[in-house]
C-alpha positions in Angstrom: 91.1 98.8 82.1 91.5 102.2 81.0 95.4 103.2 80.7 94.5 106.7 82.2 92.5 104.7 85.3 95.3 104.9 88.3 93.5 103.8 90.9 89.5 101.6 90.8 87.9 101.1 93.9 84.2 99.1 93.7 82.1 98.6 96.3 85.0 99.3 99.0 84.4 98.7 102.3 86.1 98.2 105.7 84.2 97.3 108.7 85.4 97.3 112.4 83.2 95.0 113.9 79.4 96.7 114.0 81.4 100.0 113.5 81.7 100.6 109.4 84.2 102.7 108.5 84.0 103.0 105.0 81.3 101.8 103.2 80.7 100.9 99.6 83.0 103.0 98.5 82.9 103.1 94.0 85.8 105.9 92.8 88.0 106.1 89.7 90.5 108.7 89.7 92.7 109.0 86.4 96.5 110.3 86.0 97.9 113.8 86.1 95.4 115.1 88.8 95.7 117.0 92.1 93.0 115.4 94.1 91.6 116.7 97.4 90.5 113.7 99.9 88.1 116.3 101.8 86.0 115.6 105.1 85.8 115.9 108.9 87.9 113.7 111.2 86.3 110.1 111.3 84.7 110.2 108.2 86.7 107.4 106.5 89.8 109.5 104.7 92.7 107.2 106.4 91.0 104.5 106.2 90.4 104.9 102.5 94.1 105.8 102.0 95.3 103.0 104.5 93.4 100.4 101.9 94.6 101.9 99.0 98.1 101.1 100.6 97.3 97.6 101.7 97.7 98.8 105.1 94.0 97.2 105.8 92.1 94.6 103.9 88.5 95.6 102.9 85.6 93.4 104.6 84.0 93.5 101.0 84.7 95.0 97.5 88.3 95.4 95.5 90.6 98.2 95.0 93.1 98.5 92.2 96.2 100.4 91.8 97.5 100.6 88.1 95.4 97.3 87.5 97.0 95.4 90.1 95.3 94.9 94.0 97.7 96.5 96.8 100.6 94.5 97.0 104.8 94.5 96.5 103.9 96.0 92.6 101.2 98.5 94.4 104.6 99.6 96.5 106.4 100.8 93.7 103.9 102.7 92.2 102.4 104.4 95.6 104.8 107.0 97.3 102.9 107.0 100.8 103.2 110.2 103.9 101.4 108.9 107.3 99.2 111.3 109.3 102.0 110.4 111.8 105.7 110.5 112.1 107.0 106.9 111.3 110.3 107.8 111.1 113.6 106.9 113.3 114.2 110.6 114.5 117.3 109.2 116.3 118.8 109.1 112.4 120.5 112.0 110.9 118.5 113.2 108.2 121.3 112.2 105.7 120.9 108.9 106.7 117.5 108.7 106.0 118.0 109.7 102.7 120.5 107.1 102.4 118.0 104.3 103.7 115.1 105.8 101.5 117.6 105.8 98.4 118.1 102.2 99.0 114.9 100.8 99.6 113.3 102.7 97.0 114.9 102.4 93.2 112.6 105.0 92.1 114.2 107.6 95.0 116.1 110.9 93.6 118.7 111.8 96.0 119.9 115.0 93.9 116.1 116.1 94.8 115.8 115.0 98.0 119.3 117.7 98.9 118.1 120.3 96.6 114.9 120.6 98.7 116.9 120.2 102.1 119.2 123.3 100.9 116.3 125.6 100.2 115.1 124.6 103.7 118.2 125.8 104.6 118.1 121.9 107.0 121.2 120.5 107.4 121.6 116.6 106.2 123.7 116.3 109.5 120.9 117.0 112.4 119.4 114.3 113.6 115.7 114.5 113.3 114.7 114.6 116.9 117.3 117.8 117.2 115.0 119.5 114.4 111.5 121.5 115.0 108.4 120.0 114.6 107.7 121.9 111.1 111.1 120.7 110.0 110.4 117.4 111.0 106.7 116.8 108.9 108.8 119.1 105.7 111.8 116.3 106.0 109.0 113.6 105.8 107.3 115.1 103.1 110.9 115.8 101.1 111.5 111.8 101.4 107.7 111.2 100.1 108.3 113.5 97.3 111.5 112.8 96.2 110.3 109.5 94.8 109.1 109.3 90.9 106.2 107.1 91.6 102.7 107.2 89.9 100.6 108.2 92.9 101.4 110.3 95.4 99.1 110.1 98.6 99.2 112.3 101.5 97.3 111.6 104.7 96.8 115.1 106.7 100.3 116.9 105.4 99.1 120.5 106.4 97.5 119.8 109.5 100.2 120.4 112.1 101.9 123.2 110.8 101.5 127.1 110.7 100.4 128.8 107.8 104.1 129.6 106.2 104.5 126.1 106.2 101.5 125.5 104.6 102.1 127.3 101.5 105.8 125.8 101.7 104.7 122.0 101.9 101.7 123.0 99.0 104.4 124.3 96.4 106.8 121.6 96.6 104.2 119.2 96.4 103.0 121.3 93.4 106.5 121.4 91.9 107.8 117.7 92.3 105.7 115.1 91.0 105.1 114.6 87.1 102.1 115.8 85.0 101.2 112.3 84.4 101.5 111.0 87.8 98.2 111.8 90.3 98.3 113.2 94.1 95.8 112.1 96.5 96.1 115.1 99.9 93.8 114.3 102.6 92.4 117.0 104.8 89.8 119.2 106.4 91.5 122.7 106.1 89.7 123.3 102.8 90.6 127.0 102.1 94.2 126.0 102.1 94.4 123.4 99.1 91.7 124.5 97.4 93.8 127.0 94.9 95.8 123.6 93.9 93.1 120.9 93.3 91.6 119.2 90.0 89.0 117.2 92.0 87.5 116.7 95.2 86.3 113.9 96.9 83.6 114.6 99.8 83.9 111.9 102.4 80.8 112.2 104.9 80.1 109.7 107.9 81.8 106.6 106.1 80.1 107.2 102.7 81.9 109.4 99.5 78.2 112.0 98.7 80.5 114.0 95.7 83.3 113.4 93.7 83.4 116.3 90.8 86.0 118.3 89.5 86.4 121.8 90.8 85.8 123.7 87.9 82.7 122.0 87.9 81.5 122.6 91.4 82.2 126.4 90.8 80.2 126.4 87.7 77.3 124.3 89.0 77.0 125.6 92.2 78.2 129.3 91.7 80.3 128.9 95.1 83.8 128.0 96.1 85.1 124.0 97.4 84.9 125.8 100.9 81.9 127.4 100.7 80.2 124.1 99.3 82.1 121.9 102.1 81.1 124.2 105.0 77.6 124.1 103.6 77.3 120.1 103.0 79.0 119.6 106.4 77.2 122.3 107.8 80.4 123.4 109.6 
């Protein structure tokens, strides 16, 4: 294995029954990359994150995580933000720091209350007492305040307004190392295209393009979003 090959997937697929919802999936994505998961809902992003996590077990085919198959090693390596809110919001939000600090090893506290303070949050509210927005930035502020190798991001922009956007996009874009990779699912193209390396186009269970996007621009003369509205005909 290549040391710059974080993450190997070959022949990855999960069935549900008759329904398959990923299928033969073969992707290498390297180290020090901004990586857009891109497609429309149902077409196999959280389930491809959710194996990648060892959240599911593939019917057929491997995936591999800094050599090793998705497992306590995989954990260390993976810093992981749900489509939903898993967190206790009956917890003040210092707490949670606390509980993230000692779970994970890798966890920068220092961080984690630098990014509160420009937030202006205060480590004292308890979650539920916060807004909505606040809520999903506190989330991503405990994801990204971990040093770990691969970031992945499951829908991070889809519930907030446009402010918010370009708030959770540059801390993203300012906390995690040059040689570590992030992995942002969503279909709101136009807003992560500016801050992508790659794209991955997921389409009815099957991956039809992975390319860089200086490529794509240069091939096809066109933007990400003018390329995704055009293979998804949306």
């Amino acid at each position: 294995m290549d040391n710059n090959e974080l993450v190997i997937c070959q022949g990855l697929t999960k069935n549900y029954g008759k329904k398959t919802a990923l299928n033969n999936l073969n992707l290498t994505l390297g180290r020090g990359q901004f990586i857009g998961l891109l497609g429309p809902n149902g077409s196999g992003k959280t389930t491809t994150i959710k194996l990648l996590n060892g959240l599911l077990q593939p019917t057929s085919g491997s995936v591999l995580i800094d050599g090793q198959a998705p497992g306590t090693y995989t954990h260390s390596v993976i810093s992981y933000l749900p489509d939903k809110n898993y967190l206790n919001d009956a917890m003040k939000v210092n707490d949670l720091i606390s509980f993230f600090s000692d779970f994970y090893t890798d966890f920068d506290r220092v961080k984690a209350n630098d990014m509160l303070d420009s937030l202006g949050i205060d480590p004292l509210n308890r979650l539920k007492t916060l807004s909505k927005g606040n809520q999903e930035k506190v989330q991503l502020i405990l994801t990204m305040s971990r040093k770990a190798q691969l970031y992945v991001l499951d829908e991070p922009i889809a519930g907030v307004d446009p402010a918010a956007r370009d708030y959770i996009l540059s801390t993203i874009l300012s906390n995690y190392s040059e040689d570590a990779s992030v992995l942002l699912s969503t279909h709101l193209i136009a807003d992560v295209e500016r801050v992508l390396d790659e794209v991955i186009f997921l389409k009815e269970d099957a991956m039809v393009l992975h390319d860089t996007v200086d490529h794509i621009r240069e091939e096809h003369g066109k933007s990400v979003d003018a390329l995704f509205r055009e293979v998804f005909a949306c």
